[in-house]
The first five atom37 places (N, CA, C, CB, O) and aatype in JSON, in Angstrom:
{
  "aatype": [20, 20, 20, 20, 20, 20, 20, 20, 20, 20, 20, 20, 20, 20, 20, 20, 20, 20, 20, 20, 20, 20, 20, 20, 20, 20, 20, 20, 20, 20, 20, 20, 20, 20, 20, 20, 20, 20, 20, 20, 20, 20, 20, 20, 20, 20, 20, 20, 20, 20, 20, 20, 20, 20, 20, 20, 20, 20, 20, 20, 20, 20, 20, 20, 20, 20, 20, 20, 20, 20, 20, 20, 20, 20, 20, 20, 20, 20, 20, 20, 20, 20, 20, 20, 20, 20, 20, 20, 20, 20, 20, 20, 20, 20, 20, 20, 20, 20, 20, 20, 20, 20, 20, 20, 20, 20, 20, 20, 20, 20, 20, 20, 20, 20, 20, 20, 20, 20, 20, 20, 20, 20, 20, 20, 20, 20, 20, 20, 20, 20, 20, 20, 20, 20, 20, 20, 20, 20, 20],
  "atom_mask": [
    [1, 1, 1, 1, 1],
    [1, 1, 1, 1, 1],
    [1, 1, 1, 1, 1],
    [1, 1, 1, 1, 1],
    [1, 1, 1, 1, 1],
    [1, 1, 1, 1, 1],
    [1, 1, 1, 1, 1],
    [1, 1, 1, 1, 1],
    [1, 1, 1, 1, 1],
    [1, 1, 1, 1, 1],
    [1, 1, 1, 1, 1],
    [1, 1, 1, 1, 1],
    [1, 1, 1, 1, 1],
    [1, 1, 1, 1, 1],
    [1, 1, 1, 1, 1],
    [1, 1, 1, 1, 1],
    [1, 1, 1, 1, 1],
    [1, 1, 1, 1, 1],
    [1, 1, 1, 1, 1],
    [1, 1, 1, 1, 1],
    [1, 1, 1, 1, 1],
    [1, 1, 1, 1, 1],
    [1, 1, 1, 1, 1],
    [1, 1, 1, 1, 1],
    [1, 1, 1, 1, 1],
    [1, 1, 1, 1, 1],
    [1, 1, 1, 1, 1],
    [1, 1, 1, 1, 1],
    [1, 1, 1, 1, 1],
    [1, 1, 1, 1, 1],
    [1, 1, 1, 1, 1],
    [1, 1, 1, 1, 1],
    [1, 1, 1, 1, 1],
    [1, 1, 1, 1, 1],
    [1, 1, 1, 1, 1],
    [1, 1, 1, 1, 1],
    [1, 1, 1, 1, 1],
    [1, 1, 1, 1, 1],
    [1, 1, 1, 1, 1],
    [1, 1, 1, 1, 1],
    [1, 1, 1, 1, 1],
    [1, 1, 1, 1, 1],
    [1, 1, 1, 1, 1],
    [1, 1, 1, 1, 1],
    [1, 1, 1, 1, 1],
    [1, 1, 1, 1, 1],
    [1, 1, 1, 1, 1],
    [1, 1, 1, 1, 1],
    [1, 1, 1, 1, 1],
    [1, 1, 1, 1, 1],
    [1, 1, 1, 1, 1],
    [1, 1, 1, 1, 1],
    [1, 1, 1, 1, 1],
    [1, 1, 1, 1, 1],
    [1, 1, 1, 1, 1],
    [1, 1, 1, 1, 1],
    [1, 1, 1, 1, 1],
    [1, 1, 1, 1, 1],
    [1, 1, 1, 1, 1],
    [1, 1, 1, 1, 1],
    [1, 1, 1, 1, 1],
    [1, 1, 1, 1, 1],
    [1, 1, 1, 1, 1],
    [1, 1, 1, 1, 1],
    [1, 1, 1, 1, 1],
    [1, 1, 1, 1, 1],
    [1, 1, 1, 1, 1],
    [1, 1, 1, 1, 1],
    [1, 1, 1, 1, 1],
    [1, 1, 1, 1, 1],
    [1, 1, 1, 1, 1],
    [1, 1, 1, 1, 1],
    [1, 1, 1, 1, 1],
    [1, 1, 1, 1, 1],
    [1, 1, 1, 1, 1],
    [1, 1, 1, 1, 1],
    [1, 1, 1, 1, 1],
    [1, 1, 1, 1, 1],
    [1, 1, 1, 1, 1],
    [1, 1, 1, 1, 1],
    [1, 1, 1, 1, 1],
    [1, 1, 1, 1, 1],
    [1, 1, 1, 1, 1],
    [1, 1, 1, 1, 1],
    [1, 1, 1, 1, 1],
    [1, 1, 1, 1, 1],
    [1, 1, 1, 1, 1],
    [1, 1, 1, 1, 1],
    [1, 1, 1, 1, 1],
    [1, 1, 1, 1, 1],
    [1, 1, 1, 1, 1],
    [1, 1, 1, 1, 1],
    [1, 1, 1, 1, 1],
    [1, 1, 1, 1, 1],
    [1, 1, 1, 1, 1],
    [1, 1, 1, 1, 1],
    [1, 1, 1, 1, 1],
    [1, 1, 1, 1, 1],
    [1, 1, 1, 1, 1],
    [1, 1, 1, 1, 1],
    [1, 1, 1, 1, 1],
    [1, 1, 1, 1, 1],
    [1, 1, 1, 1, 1],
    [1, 1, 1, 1, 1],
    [1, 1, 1, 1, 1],
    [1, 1, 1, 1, 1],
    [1, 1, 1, 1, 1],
    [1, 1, 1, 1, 1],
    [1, 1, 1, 1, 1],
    [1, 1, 1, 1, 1],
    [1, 1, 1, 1, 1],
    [1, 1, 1, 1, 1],
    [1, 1, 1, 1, 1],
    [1, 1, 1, 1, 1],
    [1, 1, 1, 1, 1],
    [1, 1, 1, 1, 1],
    [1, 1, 1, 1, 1],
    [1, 1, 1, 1, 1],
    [1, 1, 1, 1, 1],
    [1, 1, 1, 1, 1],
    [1, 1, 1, 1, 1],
    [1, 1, 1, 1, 1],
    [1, 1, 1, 1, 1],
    [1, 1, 1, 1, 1],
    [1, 1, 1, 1, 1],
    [1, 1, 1, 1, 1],
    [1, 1, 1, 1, 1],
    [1, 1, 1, 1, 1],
    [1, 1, 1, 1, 1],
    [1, 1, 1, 1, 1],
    [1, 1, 1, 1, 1],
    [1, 1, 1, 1, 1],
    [1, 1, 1, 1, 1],
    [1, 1, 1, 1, 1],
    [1, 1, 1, 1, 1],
    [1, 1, 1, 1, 1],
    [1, 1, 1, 1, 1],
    [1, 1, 1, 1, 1],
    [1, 1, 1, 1, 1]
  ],
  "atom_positions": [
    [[111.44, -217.82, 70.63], [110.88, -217.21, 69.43], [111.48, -217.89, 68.19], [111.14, -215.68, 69.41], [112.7, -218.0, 68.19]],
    [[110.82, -218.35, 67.17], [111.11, -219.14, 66.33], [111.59, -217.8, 65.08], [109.78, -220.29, 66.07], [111.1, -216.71, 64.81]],
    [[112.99, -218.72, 64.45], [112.97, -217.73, 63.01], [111.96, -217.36, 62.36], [113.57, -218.19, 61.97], [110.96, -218.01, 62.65]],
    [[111.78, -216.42, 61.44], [110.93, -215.96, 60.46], [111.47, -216.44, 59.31], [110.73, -214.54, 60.42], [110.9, -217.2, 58.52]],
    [[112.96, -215.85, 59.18], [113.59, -215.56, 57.61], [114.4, -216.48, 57.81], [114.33, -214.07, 57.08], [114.42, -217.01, 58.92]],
    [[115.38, -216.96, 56.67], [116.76, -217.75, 56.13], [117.45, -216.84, 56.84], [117.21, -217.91, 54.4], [118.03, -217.26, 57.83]],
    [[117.53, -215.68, 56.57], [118.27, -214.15, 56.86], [118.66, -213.99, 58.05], [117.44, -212.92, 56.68], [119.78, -213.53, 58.29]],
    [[117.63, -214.4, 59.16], [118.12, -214.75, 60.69], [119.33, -215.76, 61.03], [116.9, -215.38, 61.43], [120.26, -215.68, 61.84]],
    [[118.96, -216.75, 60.11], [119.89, -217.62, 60.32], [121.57, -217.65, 59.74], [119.21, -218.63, 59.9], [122.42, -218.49, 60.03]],
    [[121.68, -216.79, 59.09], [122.99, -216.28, 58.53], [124.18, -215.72, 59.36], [122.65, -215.27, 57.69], [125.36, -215.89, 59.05]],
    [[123.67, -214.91, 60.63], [124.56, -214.18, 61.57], [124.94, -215.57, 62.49], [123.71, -212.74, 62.49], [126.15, -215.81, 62.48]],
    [[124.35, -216.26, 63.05], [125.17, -217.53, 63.89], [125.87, -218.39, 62.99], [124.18, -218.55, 64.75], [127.07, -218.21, 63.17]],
    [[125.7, -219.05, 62.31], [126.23, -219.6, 61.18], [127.21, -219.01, 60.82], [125.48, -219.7, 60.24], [128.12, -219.12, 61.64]],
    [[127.51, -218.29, 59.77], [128.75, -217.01, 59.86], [129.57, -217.37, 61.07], [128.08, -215.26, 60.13], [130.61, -218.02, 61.07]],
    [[128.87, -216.77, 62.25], [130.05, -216.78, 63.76], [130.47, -218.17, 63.32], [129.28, -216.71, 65.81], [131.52, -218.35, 62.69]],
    [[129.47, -219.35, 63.72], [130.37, -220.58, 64.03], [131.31, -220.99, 62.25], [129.03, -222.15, 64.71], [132.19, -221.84, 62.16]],
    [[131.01, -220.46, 61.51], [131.98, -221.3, 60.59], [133.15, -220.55, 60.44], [131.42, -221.64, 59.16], [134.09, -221.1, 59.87]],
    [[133.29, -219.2, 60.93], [134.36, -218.39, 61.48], [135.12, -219.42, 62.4], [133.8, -217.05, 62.3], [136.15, -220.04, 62.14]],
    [[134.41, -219.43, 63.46], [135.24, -220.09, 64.87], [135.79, -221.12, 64.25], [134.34, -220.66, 66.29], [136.82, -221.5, 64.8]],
    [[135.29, -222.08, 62.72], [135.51, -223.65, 62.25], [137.24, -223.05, 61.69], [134.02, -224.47, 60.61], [138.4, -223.45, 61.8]],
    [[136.73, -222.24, 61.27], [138.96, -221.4, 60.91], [138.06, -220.67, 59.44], [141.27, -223.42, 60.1], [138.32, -219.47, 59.38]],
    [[137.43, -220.97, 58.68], [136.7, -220.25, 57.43], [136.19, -218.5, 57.91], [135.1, -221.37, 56.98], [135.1, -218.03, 58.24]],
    [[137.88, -217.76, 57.72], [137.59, -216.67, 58.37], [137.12, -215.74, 57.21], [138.78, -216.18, 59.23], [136.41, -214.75, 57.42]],
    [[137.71, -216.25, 55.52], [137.32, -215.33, 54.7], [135.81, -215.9, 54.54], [138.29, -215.19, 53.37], [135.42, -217.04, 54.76]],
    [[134.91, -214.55, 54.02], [133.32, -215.31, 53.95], [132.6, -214.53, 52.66], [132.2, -214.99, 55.65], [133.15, -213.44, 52.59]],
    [[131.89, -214.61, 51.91], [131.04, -214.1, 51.13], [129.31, -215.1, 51.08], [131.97, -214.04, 49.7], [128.92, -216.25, 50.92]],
    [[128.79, -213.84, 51.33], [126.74, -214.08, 51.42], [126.36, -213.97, 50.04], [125.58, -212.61, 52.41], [126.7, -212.97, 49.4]],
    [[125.61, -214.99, 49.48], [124.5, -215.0, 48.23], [125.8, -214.51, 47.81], [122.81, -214.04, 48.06], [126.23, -213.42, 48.18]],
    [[126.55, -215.43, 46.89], [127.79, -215.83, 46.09], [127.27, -216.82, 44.75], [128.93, -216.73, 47.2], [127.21, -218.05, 44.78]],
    [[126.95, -215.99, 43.63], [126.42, -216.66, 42.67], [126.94, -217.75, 42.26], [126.29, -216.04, 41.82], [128.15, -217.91, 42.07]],
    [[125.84, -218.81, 42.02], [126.71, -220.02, 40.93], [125.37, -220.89, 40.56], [128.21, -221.27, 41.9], [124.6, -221.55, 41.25]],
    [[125.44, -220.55, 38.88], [124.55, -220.71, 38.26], [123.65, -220.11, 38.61], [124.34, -221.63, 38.13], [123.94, -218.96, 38.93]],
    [[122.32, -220.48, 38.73], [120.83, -219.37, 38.7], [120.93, -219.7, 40.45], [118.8, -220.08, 37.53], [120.05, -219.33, 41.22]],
    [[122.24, -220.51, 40.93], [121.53, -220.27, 42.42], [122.6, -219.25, 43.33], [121.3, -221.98, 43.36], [123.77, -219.01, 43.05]],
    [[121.94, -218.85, 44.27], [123.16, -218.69, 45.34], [123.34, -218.48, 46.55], [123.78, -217.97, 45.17], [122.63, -218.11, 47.49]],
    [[124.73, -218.87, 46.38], [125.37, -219.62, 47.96], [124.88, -218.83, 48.98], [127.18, -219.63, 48.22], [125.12, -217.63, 48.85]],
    [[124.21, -219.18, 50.05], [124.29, -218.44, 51.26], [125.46, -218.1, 52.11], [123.59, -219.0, 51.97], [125.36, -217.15, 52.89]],
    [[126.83, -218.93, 51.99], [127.44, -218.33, 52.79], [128.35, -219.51, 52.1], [126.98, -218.03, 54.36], [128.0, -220.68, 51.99]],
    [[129.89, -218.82, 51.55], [130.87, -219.47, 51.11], [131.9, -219.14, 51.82], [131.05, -219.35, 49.9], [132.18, -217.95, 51.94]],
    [[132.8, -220.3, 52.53], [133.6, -219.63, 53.34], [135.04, -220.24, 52.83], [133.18, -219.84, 54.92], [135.12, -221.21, 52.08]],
    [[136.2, -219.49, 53.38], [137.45, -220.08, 53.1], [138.49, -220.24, 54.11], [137.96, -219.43, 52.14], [138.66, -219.23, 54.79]],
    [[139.23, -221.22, 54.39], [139.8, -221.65, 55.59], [141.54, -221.02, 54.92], [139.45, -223.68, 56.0], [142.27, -221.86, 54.39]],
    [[141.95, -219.8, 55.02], [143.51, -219.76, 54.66], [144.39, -220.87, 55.25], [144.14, -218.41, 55.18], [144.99, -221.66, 54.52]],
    [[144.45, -220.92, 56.71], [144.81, -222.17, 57.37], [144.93, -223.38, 56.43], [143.81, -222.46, 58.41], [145.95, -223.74, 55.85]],
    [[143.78, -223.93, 56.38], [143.84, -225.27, 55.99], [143.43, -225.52, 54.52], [143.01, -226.05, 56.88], [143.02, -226.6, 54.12]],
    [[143.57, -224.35, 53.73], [142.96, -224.33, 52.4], [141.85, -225.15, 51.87], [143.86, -224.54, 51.61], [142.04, -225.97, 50.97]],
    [[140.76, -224.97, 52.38], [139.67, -225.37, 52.32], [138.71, -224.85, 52.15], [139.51, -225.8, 52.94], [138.71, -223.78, 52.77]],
    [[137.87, -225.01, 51.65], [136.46, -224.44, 51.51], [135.43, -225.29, 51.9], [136.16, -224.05, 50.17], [135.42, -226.51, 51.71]],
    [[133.97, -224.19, 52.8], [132.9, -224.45, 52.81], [131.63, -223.89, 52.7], [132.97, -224.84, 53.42], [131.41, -222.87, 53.37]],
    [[130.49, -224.47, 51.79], [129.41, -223.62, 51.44], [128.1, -223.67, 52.36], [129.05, -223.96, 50.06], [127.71, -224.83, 52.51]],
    [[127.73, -223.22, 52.67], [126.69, -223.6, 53.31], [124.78, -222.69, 53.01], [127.4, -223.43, 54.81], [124.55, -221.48, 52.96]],
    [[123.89, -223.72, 52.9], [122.74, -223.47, 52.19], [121.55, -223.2, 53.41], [122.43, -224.78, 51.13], [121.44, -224.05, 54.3]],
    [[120.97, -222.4, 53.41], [120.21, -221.82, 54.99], [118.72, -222.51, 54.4], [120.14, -219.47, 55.39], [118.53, -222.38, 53.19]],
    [[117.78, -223.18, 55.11], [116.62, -223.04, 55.05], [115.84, -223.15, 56.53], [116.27, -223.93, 54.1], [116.41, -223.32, 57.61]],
    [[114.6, -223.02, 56.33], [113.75, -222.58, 57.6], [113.06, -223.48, 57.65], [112.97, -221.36, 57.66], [112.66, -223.7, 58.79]],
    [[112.54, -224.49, 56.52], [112.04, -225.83, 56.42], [112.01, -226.65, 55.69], [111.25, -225.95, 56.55], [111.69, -227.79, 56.03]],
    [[112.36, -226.31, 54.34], [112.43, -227.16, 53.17], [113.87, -228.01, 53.12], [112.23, -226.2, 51.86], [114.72, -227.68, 52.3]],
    [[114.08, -229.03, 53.97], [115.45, -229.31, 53.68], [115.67, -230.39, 52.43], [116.09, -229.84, 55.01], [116.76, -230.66, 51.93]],
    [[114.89, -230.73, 52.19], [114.99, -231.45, 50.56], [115.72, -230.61, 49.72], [113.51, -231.66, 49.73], [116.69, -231.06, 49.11]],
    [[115.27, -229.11, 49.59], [115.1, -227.84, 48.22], [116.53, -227.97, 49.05], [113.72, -226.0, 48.02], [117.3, -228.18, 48.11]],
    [[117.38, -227.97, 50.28], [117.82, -227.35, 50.74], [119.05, -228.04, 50.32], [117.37, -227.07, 51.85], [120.1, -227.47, 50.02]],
    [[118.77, -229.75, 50.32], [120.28, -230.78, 50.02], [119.92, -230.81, 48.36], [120.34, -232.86, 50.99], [120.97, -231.34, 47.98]],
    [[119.3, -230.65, 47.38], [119.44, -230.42, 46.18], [120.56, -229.13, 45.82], [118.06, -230.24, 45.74], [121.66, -229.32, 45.29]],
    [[120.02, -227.82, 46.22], [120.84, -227.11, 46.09], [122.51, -227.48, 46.8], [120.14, -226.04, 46.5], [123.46, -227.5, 46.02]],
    [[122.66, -227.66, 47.73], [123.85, -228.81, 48.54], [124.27, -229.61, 47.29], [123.08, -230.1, 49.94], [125.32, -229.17, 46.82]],
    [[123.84, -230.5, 46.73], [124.53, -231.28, 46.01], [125.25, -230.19, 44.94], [123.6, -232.44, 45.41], [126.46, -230.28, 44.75]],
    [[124.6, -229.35, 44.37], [125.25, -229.07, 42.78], [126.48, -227.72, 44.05], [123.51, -228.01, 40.88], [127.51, -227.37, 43.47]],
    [[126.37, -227.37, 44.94], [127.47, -226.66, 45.9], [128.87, -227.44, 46.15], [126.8, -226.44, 47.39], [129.95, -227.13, 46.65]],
    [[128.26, -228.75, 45.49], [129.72, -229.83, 45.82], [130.82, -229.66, 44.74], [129.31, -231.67, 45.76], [132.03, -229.87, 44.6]],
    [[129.63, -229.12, 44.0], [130.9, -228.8, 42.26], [131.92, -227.69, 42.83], [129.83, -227.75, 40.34], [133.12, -227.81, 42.56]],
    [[131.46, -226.66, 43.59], [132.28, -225.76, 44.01], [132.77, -225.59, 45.54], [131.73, -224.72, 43.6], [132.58, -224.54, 46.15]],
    [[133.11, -226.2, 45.84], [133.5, -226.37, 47.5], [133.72, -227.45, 48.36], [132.63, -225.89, 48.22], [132.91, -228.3, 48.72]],
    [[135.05, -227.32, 48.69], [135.21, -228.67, 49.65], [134.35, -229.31, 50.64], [136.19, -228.53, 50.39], [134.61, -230.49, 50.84]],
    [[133.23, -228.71, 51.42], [132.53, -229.14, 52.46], [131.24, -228.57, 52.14], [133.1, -228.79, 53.78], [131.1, -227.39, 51.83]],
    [[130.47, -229.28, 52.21], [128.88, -228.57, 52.04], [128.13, -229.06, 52.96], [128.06, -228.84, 50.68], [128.21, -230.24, 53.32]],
    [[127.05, -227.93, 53.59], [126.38, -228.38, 54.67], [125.07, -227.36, 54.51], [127.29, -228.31, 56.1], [125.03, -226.2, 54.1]],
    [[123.92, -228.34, 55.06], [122.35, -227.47, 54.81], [122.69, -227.17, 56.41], [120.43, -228.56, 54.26], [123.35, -227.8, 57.24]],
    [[121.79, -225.66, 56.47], [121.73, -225.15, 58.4], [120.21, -225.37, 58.31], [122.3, -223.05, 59.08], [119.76, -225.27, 57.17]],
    [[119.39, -225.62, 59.24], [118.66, -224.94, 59.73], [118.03, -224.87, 61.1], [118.07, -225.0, 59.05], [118.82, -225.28, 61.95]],
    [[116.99, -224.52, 61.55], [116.77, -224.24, 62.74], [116.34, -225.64, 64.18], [115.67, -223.22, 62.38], [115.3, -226.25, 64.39]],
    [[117.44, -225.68, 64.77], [117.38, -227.09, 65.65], [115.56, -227.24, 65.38], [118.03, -226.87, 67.79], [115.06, -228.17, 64.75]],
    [[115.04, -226.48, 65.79], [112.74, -227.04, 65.64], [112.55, -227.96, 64.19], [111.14, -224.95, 65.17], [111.58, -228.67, 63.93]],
    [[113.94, -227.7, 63.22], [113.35, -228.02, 61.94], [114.38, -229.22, 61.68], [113.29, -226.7, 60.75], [113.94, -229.86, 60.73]],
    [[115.48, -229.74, 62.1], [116.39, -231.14, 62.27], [115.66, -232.11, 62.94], [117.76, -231.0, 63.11], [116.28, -232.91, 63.63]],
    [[114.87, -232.15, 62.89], [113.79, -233.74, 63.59], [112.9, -234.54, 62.36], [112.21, -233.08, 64.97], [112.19, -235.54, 62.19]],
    [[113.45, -233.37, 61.67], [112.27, -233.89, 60.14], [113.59, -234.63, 59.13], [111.24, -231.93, 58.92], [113.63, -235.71, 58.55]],
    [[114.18, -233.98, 59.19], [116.0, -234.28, 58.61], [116.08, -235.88, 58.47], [117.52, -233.69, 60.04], [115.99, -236.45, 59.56]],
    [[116.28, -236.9, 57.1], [116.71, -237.99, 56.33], [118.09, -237.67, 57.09], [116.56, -237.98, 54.52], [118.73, -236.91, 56.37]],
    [[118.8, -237.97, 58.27], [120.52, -237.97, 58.39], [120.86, -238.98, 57.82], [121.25, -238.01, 59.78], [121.98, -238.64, 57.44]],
    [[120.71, -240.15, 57.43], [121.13, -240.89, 56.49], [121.49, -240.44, 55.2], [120.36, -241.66, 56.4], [122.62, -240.26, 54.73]],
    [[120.48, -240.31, 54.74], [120.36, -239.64, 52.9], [121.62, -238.13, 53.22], [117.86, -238.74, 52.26], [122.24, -237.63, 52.29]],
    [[121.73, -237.79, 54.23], [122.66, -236.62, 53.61], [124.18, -237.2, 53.86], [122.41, -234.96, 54.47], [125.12, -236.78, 53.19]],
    [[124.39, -238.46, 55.16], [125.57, -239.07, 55.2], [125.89, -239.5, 53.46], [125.43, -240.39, 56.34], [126.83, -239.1, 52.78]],
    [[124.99, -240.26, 53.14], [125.7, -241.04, 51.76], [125.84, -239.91, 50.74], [124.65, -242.39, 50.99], [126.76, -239.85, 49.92]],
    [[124.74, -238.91, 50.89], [125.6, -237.77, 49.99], [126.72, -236.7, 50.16], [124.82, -237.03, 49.59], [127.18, -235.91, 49.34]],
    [[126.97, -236.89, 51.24], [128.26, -236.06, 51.79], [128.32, -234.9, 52.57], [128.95, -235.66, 50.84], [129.3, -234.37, 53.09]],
    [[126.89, -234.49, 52.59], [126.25, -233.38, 52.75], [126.38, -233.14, 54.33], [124.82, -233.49, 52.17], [125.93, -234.07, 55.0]],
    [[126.85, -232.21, 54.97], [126.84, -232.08, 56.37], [125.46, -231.43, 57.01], [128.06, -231.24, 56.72], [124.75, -230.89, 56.15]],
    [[124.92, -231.4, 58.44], [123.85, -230.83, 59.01], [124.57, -229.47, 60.32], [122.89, -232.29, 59.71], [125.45, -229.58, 61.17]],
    [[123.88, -228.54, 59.99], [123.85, -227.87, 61.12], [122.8, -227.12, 61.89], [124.6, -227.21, 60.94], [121.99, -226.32, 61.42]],
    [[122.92, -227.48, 63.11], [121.16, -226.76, 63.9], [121.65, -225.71, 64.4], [120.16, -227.65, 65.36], [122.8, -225.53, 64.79]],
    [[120.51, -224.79, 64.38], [120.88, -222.91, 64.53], [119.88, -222.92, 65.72], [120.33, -221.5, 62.88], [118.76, -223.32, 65.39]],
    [[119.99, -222.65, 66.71], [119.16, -222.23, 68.14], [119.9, -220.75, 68.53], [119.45, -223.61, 69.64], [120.98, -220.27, 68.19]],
    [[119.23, -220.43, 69.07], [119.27, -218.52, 69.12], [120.85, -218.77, 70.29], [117.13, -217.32, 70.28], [121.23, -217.7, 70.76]],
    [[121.42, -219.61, 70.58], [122.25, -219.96, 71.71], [123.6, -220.24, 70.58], [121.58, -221.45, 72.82], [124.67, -220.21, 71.18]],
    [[123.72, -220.48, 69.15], [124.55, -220.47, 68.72], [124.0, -221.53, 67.7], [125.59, -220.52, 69.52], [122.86, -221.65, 67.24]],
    [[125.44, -222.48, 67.42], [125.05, -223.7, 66.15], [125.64, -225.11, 67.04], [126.19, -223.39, 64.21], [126.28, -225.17, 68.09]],
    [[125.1, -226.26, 66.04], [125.7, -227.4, 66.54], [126.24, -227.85, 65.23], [124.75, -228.41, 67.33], [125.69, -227.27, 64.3]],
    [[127.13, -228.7, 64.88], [127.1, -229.82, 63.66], [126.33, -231.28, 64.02], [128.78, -230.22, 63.23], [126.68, -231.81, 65.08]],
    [[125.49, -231.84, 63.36], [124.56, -232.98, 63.66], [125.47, -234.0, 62.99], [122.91, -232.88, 63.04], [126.08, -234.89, 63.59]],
    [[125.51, -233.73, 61.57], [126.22, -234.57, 60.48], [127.47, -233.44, 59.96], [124.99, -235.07, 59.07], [127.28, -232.26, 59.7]],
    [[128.96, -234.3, 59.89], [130.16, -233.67, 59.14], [129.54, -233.77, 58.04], [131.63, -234.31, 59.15], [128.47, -234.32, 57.78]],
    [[130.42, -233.07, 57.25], [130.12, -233.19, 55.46], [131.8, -233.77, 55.35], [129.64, -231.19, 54.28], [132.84, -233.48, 55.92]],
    [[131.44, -234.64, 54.39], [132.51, -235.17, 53.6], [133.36, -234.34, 52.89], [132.07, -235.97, 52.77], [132.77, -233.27, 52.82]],
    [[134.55, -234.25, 52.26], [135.48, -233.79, 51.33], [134.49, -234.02, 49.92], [137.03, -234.7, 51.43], [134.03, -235.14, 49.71]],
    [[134.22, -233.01, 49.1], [133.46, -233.57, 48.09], [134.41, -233.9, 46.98], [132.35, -232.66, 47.65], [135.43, -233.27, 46.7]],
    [[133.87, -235.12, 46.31], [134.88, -235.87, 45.04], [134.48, -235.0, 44.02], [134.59, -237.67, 44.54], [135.01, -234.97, 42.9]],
    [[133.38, -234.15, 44.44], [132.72, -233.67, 42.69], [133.39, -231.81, 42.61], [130.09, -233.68, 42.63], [133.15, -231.0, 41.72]],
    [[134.03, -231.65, 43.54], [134.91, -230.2, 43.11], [135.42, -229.57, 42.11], [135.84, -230.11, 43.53], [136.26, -230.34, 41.65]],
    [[135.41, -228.96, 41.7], [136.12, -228.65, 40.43], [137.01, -227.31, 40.52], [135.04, -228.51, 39.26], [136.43, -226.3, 40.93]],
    [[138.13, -227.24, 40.21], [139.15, -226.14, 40.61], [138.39, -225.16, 40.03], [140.74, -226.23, 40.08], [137.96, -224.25, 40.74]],
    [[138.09, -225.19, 38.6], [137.57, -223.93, 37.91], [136.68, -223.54, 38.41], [137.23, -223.94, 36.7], [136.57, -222.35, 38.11]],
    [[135.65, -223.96, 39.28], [135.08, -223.03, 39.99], [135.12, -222.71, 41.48], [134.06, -223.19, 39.7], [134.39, -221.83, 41.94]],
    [[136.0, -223.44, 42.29], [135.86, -223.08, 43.79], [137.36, -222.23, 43.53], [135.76, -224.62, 45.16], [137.47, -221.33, 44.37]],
    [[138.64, -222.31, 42.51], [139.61, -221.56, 42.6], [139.49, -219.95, 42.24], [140.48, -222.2, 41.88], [140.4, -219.18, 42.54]],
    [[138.18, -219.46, 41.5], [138.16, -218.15, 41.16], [137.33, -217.58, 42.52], [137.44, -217.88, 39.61], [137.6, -216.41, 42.76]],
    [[136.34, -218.23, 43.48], [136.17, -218.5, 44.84], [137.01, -217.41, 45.79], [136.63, -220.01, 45.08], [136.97, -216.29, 46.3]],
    [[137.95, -218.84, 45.6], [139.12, -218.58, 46.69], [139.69, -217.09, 46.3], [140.48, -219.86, 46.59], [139.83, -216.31, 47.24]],
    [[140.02, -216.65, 45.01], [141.16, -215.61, 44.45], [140.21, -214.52, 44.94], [141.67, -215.59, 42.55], [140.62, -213.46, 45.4]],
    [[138.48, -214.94, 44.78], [137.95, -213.23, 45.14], [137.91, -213.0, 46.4], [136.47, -212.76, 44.69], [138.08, -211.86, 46.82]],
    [[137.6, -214.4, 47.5], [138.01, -214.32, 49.01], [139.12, -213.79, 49.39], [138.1, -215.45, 49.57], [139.03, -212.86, 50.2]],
    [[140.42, -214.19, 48.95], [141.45, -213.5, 49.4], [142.04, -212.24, 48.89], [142.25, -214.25, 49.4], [143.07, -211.77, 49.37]],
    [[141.18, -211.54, 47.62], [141.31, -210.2, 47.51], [140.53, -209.48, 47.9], [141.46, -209.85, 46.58], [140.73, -208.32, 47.54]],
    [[139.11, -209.74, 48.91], [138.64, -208.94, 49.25], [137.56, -208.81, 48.48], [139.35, -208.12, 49.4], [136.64, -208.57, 49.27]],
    [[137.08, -208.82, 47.28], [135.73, -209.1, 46.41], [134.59, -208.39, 47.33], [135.38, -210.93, 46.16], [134.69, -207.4, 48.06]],
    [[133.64, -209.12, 47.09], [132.46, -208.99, 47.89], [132.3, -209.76, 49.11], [131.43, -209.27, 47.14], [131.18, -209.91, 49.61]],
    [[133.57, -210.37, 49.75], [132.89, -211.19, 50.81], [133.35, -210.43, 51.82], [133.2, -212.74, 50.94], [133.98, -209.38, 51.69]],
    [[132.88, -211.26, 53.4], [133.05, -210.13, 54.5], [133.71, -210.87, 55.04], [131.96, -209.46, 55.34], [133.36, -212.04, 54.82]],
    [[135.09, -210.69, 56.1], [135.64, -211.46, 57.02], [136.59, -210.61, 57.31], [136.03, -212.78, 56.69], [137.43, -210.88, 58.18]]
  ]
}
């Protein structure tokens, strides 16, 4: 049975970027007019990663990805393994951008995402401070 929503795809995703060590998490995490589907934070390894859900548009999907690089160490588009065959993996290697396929069996990573150069403390550090007080995220 194929997804319907982005919304489906949020609960596996979640699990596996849990299992990645990104145990603190917050869903639709504003920044600018967009927002994050799922911002996670690694206490471990002090790291951050954002990740952007779509069901087919993965263009809309690595645009939004790029300006996610301003705020987060690792950025990666998910979507549904039926919809990674259409996927430029090139174009998201040179942008840094990682891939992940969502099958009802769990996730894979296709493409790592790079460390992004375009981070900026002022916004992935107020991030981190509401992750580790508990804010609005879930983990």
């Amino acid at each position: 049975m194929p997804y319907l929503r982005e919304q489906e795809l949020l609960s596996p995703v979640a699990n596996y970027t849990k299992r990645k060590g990104y145990t603190l998490q917050a869903f639709e995490l504003p920044f600018y007019d967009y927002r994050i589907d799922l911002y996670g934070f690694s206490t471990k390894a002090s790291k951050t990663v954002a990740v952007e859900l779509k069901l087919r548009k993965w263009k809309r999907a690595v645009e939004q990805a790029r300006i996610y690089q301003l705020c987060s160490d690792f950025v990666y588009i998910a979507l549904p393994t039926s919809a990674v065959t259409q996927i430029d993996e090139e174009a998201l290697r040179k942008s840094g951008i990682g891939l992940i396929a969502v099958c009802k069996n769990g996730c894979r990573t296709l493409v790592e995402a790079k460390r992004s150069i375009e981070v900026r403390e002022h916004y992935r550090g107020p991030y981190i401070s509401m992750l580790s007080g508990g804010g609005n995220g879930r983990g």
